[in-house]
BADORO-83603 format. One record per residue (C-alpha): residue number from 1; z negated, y, x negated; residue in three letters. Coordinates in Angstrom, 2 decimals. Layout:
BEGIN
  num       pz       py       px  residu
  NUM        Z        Y        X     ALA
...
***
This chain:
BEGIN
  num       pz       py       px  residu
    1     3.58   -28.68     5.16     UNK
    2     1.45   -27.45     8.17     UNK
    3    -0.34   -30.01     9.80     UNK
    4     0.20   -31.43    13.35     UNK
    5    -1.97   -30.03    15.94     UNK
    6    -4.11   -32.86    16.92     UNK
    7    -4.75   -33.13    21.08     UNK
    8    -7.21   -35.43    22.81     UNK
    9    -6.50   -35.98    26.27     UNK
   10    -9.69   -37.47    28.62     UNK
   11    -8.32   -38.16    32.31     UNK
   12    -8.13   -41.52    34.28     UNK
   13    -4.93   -41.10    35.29     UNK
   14    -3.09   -43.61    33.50     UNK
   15     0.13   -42.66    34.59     UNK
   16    -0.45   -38.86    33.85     UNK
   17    -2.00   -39.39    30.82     UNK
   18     1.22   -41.68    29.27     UNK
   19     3.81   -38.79    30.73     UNK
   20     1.95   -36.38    29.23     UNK
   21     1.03   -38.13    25.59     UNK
   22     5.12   -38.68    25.21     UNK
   23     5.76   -35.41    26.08     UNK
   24     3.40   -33.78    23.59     UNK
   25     4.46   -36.24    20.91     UNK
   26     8.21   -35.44    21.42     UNK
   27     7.14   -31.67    20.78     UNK
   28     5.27   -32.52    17.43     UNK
   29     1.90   -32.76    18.36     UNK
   30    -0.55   -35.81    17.15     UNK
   31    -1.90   -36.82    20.55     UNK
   32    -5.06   -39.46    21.14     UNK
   33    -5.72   -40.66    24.63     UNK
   34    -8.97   -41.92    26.80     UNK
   35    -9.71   -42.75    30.81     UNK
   36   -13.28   -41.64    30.74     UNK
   37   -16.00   -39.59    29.27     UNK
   38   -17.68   -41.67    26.97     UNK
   39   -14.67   -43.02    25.38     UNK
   40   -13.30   -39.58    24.98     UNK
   41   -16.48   -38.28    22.70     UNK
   42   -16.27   -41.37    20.96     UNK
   43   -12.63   -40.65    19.94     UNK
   44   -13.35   -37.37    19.46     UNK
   45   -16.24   -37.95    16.93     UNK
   46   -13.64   -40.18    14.98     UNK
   47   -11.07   -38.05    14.82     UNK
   48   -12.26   -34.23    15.90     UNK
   49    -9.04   -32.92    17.75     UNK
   50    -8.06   -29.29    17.63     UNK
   51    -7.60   -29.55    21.30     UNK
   52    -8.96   -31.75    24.09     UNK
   53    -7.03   -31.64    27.51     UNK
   54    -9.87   -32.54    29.67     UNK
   55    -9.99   -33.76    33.13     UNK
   56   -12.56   -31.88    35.77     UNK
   57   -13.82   -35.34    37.69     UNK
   58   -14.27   -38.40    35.22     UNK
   59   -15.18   -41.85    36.58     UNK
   60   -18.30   -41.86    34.49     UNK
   61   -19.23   -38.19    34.31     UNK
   62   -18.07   -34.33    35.25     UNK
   63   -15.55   -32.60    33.44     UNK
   64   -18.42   -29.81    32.52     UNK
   65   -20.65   -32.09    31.00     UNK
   66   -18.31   -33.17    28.72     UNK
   67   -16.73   -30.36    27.41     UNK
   68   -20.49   -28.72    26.49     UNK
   69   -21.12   -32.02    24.52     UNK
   70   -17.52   -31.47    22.76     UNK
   71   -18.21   -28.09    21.88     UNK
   72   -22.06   -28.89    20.93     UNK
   73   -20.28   -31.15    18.59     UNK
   74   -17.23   -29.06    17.16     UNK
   75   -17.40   -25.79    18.22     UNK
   76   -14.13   -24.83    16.61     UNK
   77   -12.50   -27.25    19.27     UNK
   78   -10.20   -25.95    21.97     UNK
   79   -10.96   -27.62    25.76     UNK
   80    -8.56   -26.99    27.85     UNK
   81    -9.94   -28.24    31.43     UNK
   82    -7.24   -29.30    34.10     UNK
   83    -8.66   -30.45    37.82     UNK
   84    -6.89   -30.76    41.19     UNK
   85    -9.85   -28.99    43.06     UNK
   86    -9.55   -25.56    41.79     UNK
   87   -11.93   -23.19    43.22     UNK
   88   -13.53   -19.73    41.67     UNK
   89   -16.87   -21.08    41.38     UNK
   90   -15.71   -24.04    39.62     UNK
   91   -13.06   -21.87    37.23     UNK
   92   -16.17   -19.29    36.01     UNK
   93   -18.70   -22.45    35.32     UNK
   94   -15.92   -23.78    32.85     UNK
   95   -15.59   -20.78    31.13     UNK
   96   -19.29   -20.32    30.70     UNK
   97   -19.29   -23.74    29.50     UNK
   98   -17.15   -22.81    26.88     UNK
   99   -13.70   -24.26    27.63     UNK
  100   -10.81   -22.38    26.48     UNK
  101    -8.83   -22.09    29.50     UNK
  102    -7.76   -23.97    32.51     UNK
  103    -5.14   -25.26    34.60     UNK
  104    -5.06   -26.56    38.29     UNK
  105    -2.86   -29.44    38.75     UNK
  106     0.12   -29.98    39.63     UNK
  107     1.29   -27.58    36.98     UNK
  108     4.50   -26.84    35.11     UNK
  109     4.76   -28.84    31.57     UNK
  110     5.95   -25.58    30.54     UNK
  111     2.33   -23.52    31.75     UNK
  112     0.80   -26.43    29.86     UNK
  113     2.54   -25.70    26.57     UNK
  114     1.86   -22.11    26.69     UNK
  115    -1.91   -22.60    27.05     UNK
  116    -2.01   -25.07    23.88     UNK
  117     0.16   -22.57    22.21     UNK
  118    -2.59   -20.23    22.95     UNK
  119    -4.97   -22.58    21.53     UNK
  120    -3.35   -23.62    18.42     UNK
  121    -2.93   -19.87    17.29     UNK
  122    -6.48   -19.67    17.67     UNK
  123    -7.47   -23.05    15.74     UNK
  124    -5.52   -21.62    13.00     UNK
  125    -6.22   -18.03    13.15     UNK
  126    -9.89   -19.07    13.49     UNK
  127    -9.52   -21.29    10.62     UNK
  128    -8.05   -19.02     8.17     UNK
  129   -11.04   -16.47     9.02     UNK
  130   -13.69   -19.15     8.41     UNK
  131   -12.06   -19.69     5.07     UNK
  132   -11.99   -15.97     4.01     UNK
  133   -15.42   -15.84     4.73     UNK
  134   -15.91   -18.61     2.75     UNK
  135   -14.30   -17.32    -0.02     UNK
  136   -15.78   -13.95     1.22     UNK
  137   -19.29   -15.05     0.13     UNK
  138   -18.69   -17.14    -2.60     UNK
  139   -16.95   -14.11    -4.51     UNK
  140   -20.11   -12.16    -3.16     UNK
  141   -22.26   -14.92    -5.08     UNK
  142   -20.16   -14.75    -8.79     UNK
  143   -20.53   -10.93    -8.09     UNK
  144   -23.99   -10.62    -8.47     UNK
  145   -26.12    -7.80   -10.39     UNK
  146   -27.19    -9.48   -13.38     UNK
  147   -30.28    -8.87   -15.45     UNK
  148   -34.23    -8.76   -15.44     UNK
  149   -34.85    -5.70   -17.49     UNK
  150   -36.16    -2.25   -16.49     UNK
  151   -32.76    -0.69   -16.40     UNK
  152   -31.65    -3.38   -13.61     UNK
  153   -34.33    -2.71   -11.76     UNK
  154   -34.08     0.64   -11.58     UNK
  155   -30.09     0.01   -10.20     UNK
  156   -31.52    -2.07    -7.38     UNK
  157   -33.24    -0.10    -6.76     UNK
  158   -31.04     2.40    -6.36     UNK
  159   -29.11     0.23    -4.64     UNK
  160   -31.42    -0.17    -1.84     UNK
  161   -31.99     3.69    -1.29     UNK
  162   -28.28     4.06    -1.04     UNK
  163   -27.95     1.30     1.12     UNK
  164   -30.12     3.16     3.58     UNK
  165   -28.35     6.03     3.52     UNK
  166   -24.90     7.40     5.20     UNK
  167   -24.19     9.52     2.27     UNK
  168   -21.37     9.52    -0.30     UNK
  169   -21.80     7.88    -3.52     UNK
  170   -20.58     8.28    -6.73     UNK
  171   -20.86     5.30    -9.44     UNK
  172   -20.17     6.14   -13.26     UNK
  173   -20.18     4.11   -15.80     UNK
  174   -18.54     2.70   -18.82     UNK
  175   -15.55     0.09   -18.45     UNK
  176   -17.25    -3.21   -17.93     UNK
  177   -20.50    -2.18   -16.60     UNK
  178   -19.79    -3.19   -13.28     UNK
  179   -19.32    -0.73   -11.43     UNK
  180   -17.30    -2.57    -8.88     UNK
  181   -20.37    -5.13    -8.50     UNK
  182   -22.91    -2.41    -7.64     UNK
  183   -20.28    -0.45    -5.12     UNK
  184   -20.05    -3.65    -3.09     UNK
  185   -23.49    -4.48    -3.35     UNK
  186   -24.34    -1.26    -1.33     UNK
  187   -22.14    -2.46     1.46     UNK
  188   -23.77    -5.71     1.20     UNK
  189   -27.06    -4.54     1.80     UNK
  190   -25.82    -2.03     4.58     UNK
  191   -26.30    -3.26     7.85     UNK
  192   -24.12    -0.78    10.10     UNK
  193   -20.92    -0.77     8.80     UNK
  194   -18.57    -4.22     8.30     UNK
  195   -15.36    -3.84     6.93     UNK
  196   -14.82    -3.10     3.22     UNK
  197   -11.76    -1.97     1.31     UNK
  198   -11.27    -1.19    -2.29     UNK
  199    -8.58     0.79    -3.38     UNK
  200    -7.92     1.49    -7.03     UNK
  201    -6.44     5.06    -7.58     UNK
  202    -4.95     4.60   -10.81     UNK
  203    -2.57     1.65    -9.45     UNK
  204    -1.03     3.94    -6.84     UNK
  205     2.11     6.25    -8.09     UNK
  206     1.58     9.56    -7.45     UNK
  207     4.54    10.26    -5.35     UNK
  208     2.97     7.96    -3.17     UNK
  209    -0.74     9.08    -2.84     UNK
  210    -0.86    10.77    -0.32     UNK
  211     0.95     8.18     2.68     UNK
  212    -1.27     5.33     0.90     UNK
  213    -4.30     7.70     1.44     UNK
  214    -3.67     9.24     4.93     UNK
  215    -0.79     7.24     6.08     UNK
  216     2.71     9.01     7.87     UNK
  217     4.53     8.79    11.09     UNK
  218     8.11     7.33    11.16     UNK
  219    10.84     8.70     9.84     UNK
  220     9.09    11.94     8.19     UNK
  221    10.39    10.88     4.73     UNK
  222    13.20     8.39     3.76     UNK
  223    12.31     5.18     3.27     UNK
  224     9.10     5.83     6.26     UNK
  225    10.90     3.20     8.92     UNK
  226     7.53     3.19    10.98     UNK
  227     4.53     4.48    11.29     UNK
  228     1.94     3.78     8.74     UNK
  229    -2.02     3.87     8.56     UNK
  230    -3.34     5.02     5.68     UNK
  231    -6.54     3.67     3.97     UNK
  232    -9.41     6.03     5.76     UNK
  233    -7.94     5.05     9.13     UNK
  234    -8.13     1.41     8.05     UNK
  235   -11.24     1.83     6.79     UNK
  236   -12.55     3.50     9.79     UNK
  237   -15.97     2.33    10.67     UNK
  238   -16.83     0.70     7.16     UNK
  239   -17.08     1.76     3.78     UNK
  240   -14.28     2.43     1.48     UNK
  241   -14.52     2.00    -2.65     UNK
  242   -12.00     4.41    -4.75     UNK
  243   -12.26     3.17    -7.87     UNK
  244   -10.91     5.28   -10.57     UNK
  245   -11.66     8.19    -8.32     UNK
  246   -11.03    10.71   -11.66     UNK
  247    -7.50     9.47   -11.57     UNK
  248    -6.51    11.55    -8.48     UNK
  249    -4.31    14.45    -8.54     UNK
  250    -5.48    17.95    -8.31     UNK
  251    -3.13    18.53    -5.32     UNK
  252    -4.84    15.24    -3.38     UNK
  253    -8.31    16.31    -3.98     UNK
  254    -8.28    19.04    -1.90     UNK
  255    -7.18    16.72     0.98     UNK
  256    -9.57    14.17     0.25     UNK
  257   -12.23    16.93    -0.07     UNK
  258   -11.28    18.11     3.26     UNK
  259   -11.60    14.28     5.06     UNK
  260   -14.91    14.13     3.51     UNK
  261   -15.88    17.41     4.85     UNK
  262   -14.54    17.21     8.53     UNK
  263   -14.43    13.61     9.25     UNK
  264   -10.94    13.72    10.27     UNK
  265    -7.32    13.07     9.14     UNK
  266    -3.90    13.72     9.79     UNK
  267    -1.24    11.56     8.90     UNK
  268     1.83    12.87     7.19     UNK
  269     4.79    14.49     9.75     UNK
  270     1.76    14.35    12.40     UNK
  271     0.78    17.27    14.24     UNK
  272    -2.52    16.28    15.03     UNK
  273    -5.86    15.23    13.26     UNK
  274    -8.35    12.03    15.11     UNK
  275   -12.08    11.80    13.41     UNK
  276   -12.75     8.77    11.20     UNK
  277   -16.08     7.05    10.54     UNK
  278   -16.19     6.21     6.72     UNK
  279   -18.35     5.89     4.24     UNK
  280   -16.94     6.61     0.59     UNK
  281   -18.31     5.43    -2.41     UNK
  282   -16.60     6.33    -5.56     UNK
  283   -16.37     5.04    -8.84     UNK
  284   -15.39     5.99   -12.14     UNK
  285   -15.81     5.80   -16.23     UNK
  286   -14.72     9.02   -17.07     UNK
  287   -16.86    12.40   -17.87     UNK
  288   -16.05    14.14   -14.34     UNK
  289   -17.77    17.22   -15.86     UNK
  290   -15.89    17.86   -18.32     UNK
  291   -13.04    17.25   -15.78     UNK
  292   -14.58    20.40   -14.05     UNK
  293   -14.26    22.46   -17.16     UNK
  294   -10.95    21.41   -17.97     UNK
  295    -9.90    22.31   -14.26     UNK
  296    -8.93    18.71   -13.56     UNK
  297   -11.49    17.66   -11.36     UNK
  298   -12.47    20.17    -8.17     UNK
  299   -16.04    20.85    -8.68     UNK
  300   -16.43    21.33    -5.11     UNK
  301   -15.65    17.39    -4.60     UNK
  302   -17.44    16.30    -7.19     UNK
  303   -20.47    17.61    -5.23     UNK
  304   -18.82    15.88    -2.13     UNK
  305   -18.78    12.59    -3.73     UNK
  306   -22.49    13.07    -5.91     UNK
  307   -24.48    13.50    -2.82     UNK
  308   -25.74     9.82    -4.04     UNK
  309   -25.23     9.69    -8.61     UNK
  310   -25.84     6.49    -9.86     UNK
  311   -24.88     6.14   -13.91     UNK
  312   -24.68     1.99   -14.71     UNK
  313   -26.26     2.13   -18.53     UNK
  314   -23.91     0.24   -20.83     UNK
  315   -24.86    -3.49   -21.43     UNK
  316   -25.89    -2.59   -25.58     UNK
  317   -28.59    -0.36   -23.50     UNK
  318   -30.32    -3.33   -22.21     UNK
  319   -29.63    -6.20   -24.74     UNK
  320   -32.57    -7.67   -23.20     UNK
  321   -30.37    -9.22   -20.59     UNK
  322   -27.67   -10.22   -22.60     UNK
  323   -29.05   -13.92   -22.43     UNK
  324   -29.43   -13.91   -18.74     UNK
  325   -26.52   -12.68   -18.06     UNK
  326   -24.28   -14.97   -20.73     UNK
  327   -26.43   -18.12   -19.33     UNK
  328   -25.07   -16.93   -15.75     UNK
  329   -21.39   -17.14   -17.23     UNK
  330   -22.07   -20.26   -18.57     UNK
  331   -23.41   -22.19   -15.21     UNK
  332   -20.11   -20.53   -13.52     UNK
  333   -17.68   -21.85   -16.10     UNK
  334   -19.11   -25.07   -17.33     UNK
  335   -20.81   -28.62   -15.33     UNK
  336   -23.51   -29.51   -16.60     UNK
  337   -24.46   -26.16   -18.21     UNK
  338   -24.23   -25.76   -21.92     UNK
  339   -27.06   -23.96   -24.29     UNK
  340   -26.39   -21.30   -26.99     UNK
  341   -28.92   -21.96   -29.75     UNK
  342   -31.21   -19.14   -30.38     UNK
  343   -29.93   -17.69   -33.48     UNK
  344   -26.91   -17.33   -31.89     UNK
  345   -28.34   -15.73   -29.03     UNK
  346   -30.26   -13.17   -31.25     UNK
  347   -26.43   -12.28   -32.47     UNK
  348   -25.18   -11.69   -29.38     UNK
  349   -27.98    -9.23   -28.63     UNK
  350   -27.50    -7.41   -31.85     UNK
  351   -23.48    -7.35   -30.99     UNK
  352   -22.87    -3.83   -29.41     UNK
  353   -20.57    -4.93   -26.67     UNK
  354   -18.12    -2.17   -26.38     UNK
  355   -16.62    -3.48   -23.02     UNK
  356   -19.71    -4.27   -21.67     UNK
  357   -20.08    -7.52   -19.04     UNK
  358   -16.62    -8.09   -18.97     UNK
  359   -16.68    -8.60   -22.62     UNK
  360   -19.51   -11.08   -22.34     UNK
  361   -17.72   -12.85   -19.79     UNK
  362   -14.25   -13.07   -21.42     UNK
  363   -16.70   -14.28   -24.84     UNK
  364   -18.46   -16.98   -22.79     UNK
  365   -15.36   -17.95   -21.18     UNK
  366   -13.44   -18.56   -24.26     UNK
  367   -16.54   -20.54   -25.83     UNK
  368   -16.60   -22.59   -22.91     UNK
  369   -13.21   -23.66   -23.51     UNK
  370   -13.20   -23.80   -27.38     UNK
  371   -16.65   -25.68   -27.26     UNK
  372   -17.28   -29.30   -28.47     UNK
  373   -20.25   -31.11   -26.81     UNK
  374   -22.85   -29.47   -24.75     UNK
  375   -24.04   -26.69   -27.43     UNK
  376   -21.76   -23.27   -28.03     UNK
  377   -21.43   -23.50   -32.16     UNK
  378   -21.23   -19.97   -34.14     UNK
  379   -17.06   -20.74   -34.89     UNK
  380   -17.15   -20.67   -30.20     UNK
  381   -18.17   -17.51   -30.53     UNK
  382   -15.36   -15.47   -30.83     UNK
  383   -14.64   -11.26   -30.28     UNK
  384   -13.02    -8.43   -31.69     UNK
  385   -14.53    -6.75   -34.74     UNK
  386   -13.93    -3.43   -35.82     UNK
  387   -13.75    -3.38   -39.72     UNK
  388   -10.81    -6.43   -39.82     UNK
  389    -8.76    -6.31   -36.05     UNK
  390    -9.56   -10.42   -35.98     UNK
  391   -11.63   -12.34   -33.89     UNK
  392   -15.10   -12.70   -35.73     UNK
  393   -18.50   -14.59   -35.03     UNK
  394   -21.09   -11.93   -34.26     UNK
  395   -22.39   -10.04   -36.93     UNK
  396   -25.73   -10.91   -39.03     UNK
  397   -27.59    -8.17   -38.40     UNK
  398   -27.76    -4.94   -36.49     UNK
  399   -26.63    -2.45   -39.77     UNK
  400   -23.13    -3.74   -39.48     UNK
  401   -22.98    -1.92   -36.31     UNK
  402   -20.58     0.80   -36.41     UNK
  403   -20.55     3.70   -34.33     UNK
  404   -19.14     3.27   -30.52     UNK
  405   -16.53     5.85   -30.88     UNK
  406   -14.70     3.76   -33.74     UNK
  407   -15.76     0.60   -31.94     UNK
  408   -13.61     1.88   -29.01     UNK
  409   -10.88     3.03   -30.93     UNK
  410   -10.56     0.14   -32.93     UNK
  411   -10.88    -2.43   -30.01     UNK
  412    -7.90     0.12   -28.25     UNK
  413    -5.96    -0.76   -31.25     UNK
  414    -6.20    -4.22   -30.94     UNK
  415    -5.40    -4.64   -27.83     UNK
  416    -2.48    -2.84   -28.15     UNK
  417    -1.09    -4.94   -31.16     UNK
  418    -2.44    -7.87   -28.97     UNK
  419     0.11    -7.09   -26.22     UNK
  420     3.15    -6.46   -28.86     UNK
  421     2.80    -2.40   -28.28     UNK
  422     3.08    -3.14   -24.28     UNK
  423     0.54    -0.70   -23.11     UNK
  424     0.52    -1.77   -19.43     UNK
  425     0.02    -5.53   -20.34     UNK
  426    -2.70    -3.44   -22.93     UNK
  427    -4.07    -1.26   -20.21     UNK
  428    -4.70    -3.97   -17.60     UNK
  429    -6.88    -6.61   -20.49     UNK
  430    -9.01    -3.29   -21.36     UNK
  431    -9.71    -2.57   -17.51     UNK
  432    -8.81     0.66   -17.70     UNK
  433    -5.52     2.61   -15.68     UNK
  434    -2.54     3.32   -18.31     UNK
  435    -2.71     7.07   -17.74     UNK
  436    -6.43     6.26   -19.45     UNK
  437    -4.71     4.42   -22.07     UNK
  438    -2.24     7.10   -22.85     UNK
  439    -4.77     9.62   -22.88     UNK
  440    -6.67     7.79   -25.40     UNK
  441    -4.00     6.83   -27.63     UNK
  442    -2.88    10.60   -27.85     UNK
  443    -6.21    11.39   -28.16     UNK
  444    -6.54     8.95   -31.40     UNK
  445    -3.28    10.71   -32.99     UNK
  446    -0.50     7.92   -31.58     UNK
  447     2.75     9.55   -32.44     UNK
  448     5.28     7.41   -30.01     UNK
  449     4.67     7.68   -25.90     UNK
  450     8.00     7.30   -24.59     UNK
  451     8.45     3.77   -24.96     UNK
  452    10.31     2.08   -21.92     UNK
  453     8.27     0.10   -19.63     UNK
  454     4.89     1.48   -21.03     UNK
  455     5.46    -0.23   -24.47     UNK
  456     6.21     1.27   -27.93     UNK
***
């Protein structure tokens, strides 16, 4: 249930200010009341209205000086200043005091309504931004770059060089590396460009790519009831992630080749091309040069995209980190934070980790949750082995690591079986797009791909 817009009103008027308190009130708003200054911020430090109706000449103070202490006080407040003595001078001092708008009495009850109208989209409007950028940083915080060893340093570094650059980048990587987590770090430490928008490029049918990409004019296709922008003209001015970039078509590349090459688009069923100002970085886990032999890939976008190549190492690269990173899991999914005893620990670095973070996190996750006390036992510890498709402790020592092709293959497997043959449901735990699913399974000799709904 949306809550009632609360209004203060500060004027002496006694009269006025009961006529205008029932009339609010009958239109749903919460509405508080003083005669003078003093009593106004008073009420208004009890009970911080989302607008204050305030009156220009108070018996103990201006109208002015009171709405700069309101605002000092809750600058998300509305002032709406109403005075009998309208006059330019006076009209531009409340607006550089801050006030919201204002309203030279007599006026209309209806004039009135519109302005708080006004006001009350902005409280609300204002208030959903503030908590976006709330959440906005906080996912910014669970998204950080993990890890002390040389490997992570050399990525933020990396980071930072890319950062100061305008140029493309291209991220690769294994599923689970985090991928994601560097891209948006970039635009983090950016200072020109704002906005950010991610796009995944395996989530988007094919049939559609190219409106979702470039965007159409109305009625150019059936179905296209009004014009549409496309990504790179939402994006314009920022930076813009395509994640899964090896998942695009062959006939889109060239397009997308051609944006990056000429700064401009043009929409579908338009006749013209307008510049755009983005910034791409791409990211992807697949071998884009062997792509370019098979002729999937354009070589020439590749290039494009490469200006920048940064390759995240896999996490069984730098096992070093492993206990940084699983302690980091650990303070985000349990208060007061738990300890892993040091034997296990040593497991867990000897573990090979074939999806990478997002293995570690799902692992620390699930021992949060199975955990007794405030130690993570052996039986806590819980992930997929190859040899036996359960869920094992880690294993005792580093020889019972088998090699990451099977590891893969097997952990494919399971999932699969996991989701009751449903390779969508399959796809989406693993991280990966289901055309990279298929691929694999084929790949590993499955005979049956024509199951409905993606499942066997």
């Amino acid at each position: 249930m949306k809550k009632s817009l609360g209004i203060l009103i500060v004027d002496d008027d006694t009269l006025f200010t009961a006529s205008l308190s029932d009339y609010l009130e009958s239109r749903g708003f919460a509405v508080t009341s003083a005669q003078n200054g003093a009593e106004g911020l008073t009420l208004f430090e009890q009970q911080r209205a989302d607008v204050v109706l305030l009156d220009q000449r108070l018996p103990d103070t201006g109208g002015i000086e009171v709405c700069r202490k309101i605002l000092e006080s809750g600058p998300n407040t509305k002032v709406i200043l109403m005075t009998a003595y309208a006059t330019v001078p006076y009209a531009v001092e409340a607006m550089q005091a801050g006030a919201f708008d204002y309203l030279s009495k007599p006026f209309e009850l209806e004039e009135l309504l519109i302005a708080i109208r006004m006001a009350e989209k902005s409280v609300r409007l204002e208030g959903r931004l503030r908590v976006r950028e709330y959440e906005r940083k906080k996912e910014k915080e669970r998204k950080k770059l993990i890890g002390s060893s040389e490997a992570m340093h050399r990525i933020r570094e990396q980071m930072k060089l890319a950062a100061a650059s305008e140029a493309n980048v291209l991220i690769t990587g294994e599923t689970g590396v985090g991928k994601n987590v560097v891209a948006e770090g970039i635009h983090d430490l950016q200072t020109r460009r704002e906005n950010l928008l991610t796009i995944n490029c395996s989530t988007v049918p094919e049939n559609l790519m190219e409106s979702e990409y470039f965007g159409h004019e109305k009625g150019v296709f059936t179905g296209a009831e009004s014009r549409r922008e496309g990504i790179f003209e939402l994006a314009d001015g920022g930076t813009l992630i395509l994640d899964e970039i090896g998942e695009i078509p062959l006939h889109l590349q060239s397009k997308l080749l051609t944006v990056l090459e000429d700064k401009r688009i043009r929409r579908i069923g338009s006749g013209r091309s307008f510049p755009v100002d983005v910034r791409v970085v791409a990211t992807t886990n697949q071998e884009l040069e062997r792509h370019i032999e098979e002729k999937r890939f354009r070589q020439d976008l590749y290039y494009r995209l490469a200006v920048f190549h940064m390759h995240i190492p896999p996490l069984r690269h730098h096992a070093e980190d492993v206990p940084e990173i699983a302690r980091f899991f650990l303070n985000r999914f349990t208060r007061p934070p738990i300890t892993i005893p040091d034997e296990q620990m040593a497991r867990m670095k000897a573990y090979p980790w074939p999806g990478n973070v997002r293995e570690l996190r799902n692992v620390m996750e699930r021992a949060c949750l199975l955990r007794q006390g405030n130690r993570i036992k052996p039986a806590d510890l819980l992930w997929t082995t190859p040899t036996s498709g359960g869920r094992k402790t880690p294993p005792e020592a580093p020889a019972e690591i088998l090699p990451l092709e099977r590891v893969a293959e097997e952990h494919i497997r399971e999932a699969v079986r996991a989701c009751s043959g449903n390779k969508s449901r399959a796809a989406r735990l693993l991280g990966i797009s289901l055309s990279t699913l298929k691929r694999r399974l084929r790949k590993m000799g499955d005979p049956d791909q024509n199951g409905p709904n993606g499942s066997f």
